[in-house]
SERO-4910 file (N, C-alpha, C, O; in steps of 0.05 Angstrom, whole numbers):
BEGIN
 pado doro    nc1    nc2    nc3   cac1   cac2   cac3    cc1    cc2    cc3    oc1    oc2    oc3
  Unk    A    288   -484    533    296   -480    505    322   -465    502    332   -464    480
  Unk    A    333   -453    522    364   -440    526    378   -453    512    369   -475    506
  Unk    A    397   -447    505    413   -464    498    450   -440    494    454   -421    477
  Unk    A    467   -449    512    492   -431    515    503   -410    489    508   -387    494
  Unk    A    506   -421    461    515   -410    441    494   -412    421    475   -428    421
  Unk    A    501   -390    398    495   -381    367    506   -407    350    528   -416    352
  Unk    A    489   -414    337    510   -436    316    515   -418    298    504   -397    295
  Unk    A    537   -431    282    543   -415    258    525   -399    240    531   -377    231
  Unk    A    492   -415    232    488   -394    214    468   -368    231    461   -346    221
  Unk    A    464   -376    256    455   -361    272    476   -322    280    473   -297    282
  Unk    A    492   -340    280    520   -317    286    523   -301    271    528   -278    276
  Unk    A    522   -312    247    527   -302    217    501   -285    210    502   -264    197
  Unk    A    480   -297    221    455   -267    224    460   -245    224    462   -226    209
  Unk    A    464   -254    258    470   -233    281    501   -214    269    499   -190    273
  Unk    A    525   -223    256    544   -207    251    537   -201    217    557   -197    204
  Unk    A    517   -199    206    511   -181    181    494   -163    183    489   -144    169
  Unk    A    482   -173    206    463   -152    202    476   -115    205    494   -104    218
  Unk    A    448   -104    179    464    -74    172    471    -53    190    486    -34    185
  Unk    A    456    -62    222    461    -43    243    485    -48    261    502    -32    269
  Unk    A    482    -76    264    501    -89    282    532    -85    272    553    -76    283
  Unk    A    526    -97    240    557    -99    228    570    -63    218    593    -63    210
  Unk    A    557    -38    218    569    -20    224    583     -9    252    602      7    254
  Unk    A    571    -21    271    594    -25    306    623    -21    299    633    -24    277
  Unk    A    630    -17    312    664    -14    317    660    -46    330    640    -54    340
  Unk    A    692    -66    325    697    -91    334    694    -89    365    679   -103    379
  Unk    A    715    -69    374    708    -73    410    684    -74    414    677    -96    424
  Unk    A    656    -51    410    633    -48    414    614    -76    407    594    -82    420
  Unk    A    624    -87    387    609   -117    385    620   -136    398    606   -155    408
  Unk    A    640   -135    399    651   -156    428    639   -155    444    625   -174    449
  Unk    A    639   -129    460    632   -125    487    597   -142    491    588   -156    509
  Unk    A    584   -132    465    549   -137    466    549   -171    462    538   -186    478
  Unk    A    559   -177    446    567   -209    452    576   -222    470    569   -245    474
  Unk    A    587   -214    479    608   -225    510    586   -219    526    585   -239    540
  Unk    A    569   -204    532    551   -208    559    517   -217    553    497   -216    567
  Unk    A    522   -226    521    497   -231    510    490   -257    519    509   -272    525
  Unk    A    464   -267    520    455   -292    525    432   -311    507    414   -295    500
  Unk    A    426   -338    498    418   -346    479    378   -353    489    375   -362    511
  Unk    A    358   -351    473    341   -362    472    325   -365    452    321   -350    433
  Unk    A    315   -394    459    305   -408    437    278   -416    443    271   -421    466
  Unk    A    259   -417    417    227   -412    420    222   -430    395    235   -435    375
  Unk    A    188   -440    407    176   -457    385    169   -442    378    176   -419    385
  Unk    A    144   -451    349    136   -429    335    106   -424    357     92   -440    370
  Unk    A    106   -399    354     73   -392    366     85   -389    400     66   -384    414
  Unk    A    111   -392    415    114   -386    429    114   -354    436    124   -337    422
  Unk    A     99   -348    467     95   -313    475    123   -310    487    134   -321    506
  Unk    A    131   -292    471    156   -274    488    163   -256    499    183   -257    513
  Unk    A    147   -233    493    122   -224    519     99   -216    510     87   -221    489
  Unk    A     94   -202    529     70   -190    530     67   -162    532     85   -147    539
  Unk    A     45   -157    524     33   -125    527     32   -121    553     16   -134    568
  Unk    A     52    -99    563     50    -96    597     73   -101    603     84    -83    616
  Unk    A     88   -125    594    113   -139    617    135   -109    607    135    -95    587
  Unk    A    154   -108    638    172    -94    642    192    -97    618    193   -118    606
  Unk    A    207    -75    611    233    -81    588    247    -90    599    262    -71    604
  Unk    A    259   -116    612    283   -124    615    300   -132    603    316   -146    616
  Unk    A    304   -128    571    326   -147    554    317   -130    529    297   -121    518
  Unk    A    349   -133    526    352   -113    492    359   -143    473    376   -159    481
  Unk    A    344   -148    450    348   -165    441    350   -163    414    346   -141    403
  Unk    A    356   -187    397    364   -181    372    346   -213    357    339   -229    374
  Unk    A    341   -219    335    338   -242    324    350   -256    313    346   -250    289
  Unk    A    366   -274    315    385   -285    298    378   -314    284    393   -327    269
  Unk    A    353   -321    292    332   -355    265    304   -347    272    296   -340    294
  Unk    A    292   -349    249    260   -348    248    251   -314    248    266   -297    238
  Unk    A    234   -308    256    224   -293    253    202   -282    286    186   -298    297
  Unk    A    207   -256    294    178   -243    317    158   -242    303    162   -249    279
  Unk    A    133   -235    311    118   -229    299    109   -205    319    107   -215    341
  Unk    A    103   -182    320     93   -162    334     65   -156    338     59   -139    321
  Unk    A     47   -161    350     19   -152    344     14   -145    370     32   -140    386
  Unk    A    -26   -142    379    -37   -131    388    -69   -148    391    -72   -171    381
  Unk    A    -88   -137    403   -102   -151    407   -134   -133    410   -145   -130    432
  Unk    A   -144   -123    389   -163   -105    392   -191   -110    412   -195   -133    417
  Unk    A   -207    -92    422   -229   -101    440   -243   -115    430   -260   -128    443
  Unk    A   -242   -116    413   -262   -139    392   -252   -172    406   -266   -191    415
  Unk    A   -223   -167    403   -216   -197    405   -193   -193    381   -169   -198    386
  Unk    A   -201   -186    357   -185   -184    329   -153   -188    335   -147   -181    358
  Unk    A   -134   -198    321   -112   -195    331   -103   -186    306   -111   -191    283
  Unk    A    -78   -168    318    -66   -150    291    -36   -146    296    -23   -140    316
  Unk    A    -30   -150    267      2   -168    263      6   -130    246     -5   -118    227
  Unk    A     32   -121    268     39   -102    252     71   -104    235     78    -90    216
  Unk    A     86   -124    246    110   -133    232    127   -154    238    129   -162    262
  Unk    A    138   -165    221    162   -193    230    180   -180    239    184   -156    232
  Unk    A    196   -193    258    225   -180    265    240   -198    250    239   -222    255
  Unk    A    251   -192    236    270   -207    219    297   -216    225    308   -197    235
  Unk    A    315   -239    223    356   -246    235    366   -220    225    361   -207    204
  Unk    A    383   -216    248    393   -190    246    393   -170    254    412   -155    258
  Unk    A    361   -166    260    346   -139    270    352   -136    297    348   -157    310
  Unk    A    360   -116    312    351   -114    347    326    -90    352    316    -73    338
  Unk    A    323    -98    376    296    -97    379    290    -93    419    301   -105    438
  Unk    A    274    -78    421    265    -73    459    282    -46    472    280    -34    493
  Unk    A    297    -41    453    316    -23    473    301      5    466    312     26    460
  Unk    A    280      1    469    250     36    475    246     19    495    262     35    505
  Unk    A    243     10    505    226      5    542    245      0    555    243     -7    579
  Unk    A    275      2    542    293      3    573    302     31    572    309     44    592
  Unk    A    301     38    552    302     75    552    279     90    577    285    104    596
  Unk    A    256     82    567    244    105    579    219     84    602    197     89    611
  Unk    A    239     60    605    232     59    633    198     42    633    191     26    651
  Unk    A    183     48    613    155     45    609    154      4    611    170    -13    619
  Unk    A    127      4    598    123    -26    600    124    -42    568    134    -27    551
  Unk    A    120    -53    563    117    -64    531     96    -54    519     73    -52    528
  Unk    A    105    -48    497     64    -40    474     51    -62    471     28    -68    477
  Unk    A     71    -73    462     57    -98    443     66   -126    447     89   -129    455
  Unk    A     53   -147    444     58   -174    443     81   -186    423     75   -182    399
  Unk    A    102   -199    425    114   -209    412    107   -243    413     99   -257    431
  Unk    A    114   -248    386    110   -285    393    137   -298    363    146   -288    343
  Unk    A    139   -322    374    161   -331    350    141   -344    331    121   -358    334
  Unk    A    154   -333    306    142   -349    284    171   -371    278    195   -369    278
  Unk    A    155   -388    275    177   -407    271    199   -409    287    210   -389    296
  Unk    A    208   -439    291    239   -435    308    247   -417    310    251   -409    287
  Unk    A    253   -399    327    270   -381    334    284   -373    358    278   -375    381
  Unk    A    306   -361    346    322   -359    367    334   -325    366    340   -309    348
  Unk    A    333   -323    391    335   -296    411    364   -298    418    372   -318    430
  Unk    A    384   -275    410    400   -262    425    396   -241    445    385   -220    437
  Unk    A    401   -242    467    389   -222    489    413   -209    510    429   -227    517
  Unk    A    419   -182    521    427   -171    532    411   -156    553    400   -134    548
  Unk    A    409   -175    589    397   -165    605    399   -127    613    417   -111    617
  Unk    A    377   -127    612    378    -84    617    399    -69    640    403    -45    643
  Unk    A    411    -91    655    435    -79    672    457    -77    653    463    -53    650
  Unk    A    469    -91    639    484   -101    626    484    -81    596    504    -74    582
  Unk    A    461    -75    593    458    -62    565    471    -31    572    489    -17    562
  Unk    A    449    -27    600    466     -1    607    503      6    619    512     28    623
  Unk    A    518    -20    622    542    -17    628    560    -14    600    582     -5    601
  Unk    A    550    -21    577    555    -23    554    550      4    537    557     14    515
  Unk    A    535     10    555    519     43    542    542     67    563    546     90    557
  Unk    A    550     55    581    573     75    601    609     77    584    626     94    583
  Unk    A    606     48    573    633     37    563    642     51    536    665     57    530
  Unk    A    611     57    519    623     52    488    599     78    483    576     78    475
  Unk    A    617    101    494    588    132    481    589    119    445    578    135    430
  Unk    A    597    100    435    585    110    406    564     91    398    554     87    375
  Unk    A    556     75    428    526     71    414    511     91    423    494     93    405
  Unk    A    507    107    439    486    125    442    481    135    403    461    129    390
  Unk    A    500    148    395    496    152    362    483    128    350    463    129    336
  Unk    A    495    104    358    485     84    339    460     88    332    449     94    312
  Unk    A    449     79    369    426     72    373    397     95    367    374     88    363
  Unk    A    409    127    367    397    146    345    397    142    318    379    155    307
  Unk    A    411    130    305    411    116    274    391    105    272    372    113    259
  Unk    A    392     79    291    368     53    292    333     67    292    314     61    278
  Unk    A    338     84    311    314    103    317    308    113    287    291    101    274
  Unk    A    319    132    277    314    141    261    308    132    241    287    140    231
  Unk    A    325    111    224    315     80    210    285     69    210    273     60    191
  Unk    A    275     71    238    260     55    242    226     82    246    204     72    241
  Unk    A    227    101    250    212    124    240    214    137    214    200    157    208
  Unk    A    233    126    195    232    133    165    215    106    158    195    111    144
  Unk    A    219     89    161    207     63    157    173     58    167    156     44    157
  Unk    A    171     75    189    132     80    200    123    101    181     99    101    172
  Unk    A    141    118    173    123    146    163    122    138    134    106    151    121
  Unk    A    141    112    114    141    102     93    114     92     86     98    100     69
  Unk    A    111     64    109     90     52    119     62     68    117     49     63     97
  Unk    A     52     88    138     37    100    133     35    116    110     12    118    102
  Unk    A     48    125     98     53    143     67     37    117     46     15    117     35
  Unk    A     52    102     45     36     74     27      7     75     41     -6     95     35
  Unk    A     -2     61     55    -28     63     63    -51     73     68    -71     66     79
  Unk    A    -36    105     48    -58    123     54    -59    130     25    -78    142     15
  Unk    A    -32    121     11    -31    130    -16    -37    111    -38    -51    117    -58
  Unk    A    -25     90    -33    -21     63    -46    -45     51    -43    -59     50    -23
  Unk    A    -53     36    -78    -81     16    -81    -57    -18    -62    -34    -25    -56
  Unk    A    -79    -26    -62    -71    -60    -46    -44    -74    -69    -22    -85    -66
  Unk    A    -56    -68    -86    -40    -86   -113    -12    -76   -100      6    -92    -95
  Unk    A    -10    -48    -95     18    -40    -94     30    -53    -65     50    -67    -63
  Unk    A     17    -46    -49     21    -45    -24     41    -74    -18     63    -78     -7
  Unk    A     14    -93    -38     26   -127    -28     47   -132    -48     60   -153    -45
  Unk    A     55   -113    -71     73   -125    -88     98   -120    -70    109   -141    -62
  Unk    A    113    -89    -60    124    -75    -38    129    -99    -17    152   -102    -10
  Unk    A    109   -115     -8    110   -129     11    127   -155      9    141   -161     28
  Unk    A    126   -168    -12    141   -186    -29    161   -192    -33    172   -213    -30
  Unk    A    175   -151    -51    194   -157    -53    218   -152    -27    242   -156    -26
  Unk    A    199   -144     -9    220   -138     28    224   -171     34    244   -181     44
  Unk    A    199   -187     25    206   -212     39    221   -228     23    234   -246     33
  Unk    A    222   -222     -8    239   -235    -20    270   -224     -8    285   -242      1
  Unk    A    280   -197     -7    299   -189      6    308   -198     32    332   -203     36
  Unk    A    293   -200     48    299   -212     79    289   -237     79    291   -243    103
  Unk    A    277   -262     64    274   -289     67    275   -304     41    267   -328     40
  Unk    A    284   -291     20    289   -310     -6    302   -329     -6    318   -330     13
  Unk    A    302   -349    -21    313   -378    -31    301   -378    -55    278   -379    -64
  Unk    A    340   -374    -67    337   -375    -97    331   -407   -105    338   -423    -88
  Unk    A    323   -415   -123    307   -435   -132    338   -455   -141    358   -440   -143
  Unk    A    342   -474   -145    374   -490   -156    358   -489   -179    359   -467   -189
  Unk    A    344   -504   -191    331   -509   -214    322   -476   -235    320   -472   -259
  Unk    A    320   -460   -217    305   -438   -240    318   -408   -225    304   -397   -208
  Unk    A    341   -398   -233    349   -377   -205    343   -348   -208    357   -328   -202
  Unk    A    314   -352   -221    293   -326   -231    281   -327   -217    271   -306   -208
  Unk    A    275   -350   -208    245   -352   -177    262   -356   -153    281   -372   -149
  Unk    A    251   -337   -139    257   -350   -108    232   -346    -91    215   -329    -92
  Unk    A    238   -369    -74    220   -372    -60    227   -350    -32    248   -337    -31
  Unk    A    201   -348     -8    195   -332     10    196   -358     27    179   -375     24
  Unk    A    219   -361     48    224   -371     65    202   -363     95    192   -375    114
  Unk    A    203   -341     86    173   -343    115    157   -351    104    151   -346     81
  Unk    A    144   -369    126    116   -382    119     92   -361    137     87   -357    161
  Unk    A     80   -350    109     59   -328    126     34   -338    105     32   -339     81
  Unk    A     13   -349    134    -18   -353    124    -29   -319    102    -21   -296    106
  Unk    A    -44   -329     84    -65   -306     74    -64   -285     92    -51   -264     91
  Unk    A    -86   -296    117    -92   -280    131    -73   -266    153    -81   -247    168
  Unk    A    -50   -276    154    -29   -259    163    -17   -241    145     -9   -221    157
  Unk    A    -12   -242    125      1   -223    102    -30   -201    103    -22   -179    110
  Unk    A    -47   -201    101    -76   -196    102    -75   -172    126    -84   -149    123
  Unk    A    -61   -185    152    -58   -171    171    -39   -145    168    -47   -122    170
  Unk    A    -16   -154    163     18   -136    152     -6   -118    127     10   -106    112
  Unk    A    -21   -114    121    -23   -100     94    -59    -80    101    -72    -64     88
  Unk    A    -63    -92    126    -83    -80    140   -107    -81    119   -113    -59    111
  Unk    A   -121   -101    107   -133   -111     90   -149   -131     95   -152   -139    118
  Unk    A   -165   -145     73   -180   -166     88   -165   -192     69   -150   -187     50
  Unk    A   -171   -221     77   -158   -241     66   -168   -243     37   -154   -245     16
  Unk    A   -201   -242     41   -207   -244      9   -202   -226     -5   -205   -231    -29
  Unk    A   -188   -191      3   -185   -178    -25   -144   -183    -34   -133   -176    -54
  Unk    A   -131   -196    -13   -105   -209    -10   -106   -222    -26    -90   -217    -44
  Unk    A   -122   -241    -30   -129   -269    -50   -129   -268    -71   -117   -281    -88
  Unk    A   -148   -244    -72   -163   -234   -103   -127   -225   -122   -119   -235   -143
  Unk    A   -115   -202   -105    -97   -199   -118    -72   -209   -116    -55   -198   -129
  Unk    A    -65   -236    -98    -46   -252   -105    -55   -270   -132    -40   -269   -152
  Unk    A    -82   -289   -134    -85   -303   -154    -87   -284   -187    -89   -294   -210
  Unk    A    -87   -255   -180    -85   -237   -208    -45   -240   -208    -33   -251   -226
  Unk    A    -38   -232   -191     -5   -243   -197      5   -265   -205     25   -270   -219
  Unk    A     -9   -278   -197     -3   -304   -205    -11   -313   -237      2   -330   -249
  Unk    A    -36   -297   -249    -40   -304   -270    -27   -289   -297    -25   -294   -321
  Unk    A    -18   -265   -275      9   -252   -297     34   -264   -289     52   -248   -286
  Unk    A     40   -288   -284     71   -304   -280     88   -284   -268    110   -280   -277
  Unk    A     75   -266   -242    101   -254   -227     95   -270   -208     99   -253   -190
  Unk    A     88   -293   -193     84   -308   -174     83   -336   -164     61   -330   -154
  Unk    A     85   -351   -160     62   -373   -154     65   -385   -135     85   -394   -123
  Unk    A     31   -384   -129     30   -404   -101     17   -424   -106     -2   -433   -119
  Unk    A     47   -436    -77     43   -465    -70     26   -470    -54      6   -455    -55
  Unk    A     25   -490    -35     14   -506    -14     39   -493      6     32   -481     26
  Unk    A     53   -495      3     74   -479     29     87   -458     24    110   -454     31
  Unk    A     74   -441     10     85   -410     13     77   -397    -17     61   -404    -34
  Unk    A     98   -375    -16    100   -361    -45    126   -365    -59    146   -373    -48
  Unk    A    126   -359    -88    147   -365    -99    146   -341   -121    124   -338   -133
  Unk    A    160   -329   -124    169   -300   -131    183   -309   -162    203   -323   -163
  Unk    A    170   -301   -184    173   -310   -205    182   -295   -233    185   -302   -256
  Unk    A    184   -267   -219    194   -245   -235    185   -213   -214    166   -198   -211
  Unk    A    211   -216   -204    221   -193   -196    213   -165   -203    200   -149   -190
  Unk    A    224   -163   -230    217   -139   -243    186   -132   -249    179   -108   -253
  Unk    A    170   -152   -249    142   -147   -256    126   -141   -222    105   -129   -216
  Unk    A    139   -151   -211    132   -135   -184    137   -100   -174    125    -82   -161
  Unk    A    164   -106   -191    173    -70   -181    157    -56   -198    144    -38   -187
  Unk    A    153    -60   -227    134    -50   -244    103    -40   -239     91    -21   -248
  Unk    A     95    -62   -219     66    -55   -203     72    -39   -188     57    -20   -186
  Unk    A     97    -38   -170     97     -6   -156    100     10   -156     94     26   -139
  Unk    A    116     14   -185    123     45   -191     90     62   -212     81     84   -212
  Unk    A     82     33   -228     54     43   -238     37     56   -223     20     72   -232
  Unk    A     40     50   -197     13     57   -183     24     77   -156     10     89   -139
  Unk    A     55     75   -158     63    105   -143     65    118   -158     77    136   -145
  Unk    A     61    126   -178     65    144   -205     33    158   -207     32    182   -212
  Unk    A     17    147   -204    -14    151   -204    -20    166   -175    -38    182   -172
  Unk    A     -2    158   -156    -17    158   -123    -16    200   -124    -24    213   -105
***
């Protein structure tokens, strides 16, 4: 599934995204110039819980999905990696093995920088060491957010919150109506179910209540986001209460 280059809108990910595109130009050169391409079906493993960190990578089509695999059997989806995002460079830091299972949702394709390579780039350019404390820190304001909702936040809120991130990172505004957009990830019930640490039928219960106040509607292939503002409205009601 390799394949040598980024196509255009792949590239165009990878150079907007909000971490990448604050770099200095040499510093993104350099991570491009020794970067390498892979490409995955959907439901393809890209690793595993255990395998060694060898590759700092980034997403530039489709979507990771990150989960886990409880003794039960249960499997549990704690986030999409979204185009744009990078991603692995904690297990080439500190050496350890993988947490968690990654798998592609949908086509996707992997920008990757082998862990020799990441570290010659880390000798070349001291201003990612800063960067890469940004990213960190980004991404632990974003867990302790996470947990803060989940301990504070009723479901209604949680999944409205949830919505409008995917409307933000996978919308398609509608040609016909450019009040609705649609959620370009295609996420089952019971995976959104999963992301919201919930069960499918109380997911259900309060997507078809969204839906019957016209901030929503679902299709047969996804969601369609039908008023914005009546989403943000459910979360400030019920962070206002929390």
């Amino acid at each position: 599934m390799d394949e040598p280059i980024l196509n255009i809108e792949e590239r165009e990910a990878i150079n907007a995204g909000r971490w990448f595109s604050s770099l200095s130009p040499s510093l993104r050169h350099d991570i491009l110039r020794c970067a390498y391409v892979k490409r995955y079906k959907d439901g393809d493993l890209i690793v595993a819980r255990g395998d060694p960190g060898e590759e700092w990578t980034a997403c530039a089509k489709g979507a990771v999905r990150v989960s886990s695999t409880s003794i039960t059997g249960k499997q549990i989806t704690f986030t999409y990696v979204e185009p744009g995002i990078w991603f692995g460079d904690i297990a080439i830091f500190d050496g350890d093995a993988r947490t968690h299972d990654a798998y592609a949702h949908g086509e996707t394709t992997l920008l990757c920088v082998a862990k020799a390579d990441f570290h010659k780039i880390l000798a070349q350019h001291v201003e990612l060491y800063a960067a890469l404390l940004r990213l960190q820190a980004r991404r632990s304001r974003q867990l302790f957010g996470l947990i803060e909702d989940l301990n504070t936040l009723p479901l209604r809120a949680r999944l409205a919150k949830q919505l409008l991130h995917l409307v933000r990172s996978y919308g398609v505004t509608s040609l016909s109506d450019g009040s609705e957009v649609r959620i370009g990830l295609q996420l089952a019930q019971e995976e959104l179910a999963q992301l919201l640490g919930a069960s499918r039928q109380r997911v259900n219960q309060e997507l078809k209540a969204m839906e019957r106040e016209n901030a929503i509607r679902i299709e047969p292939g996804g969601l369609v986001v039908r008023d914005r503002p009546a989403l943000l409205r459910i979360v400030e009601a019920d962070s206002d209460r929390a």
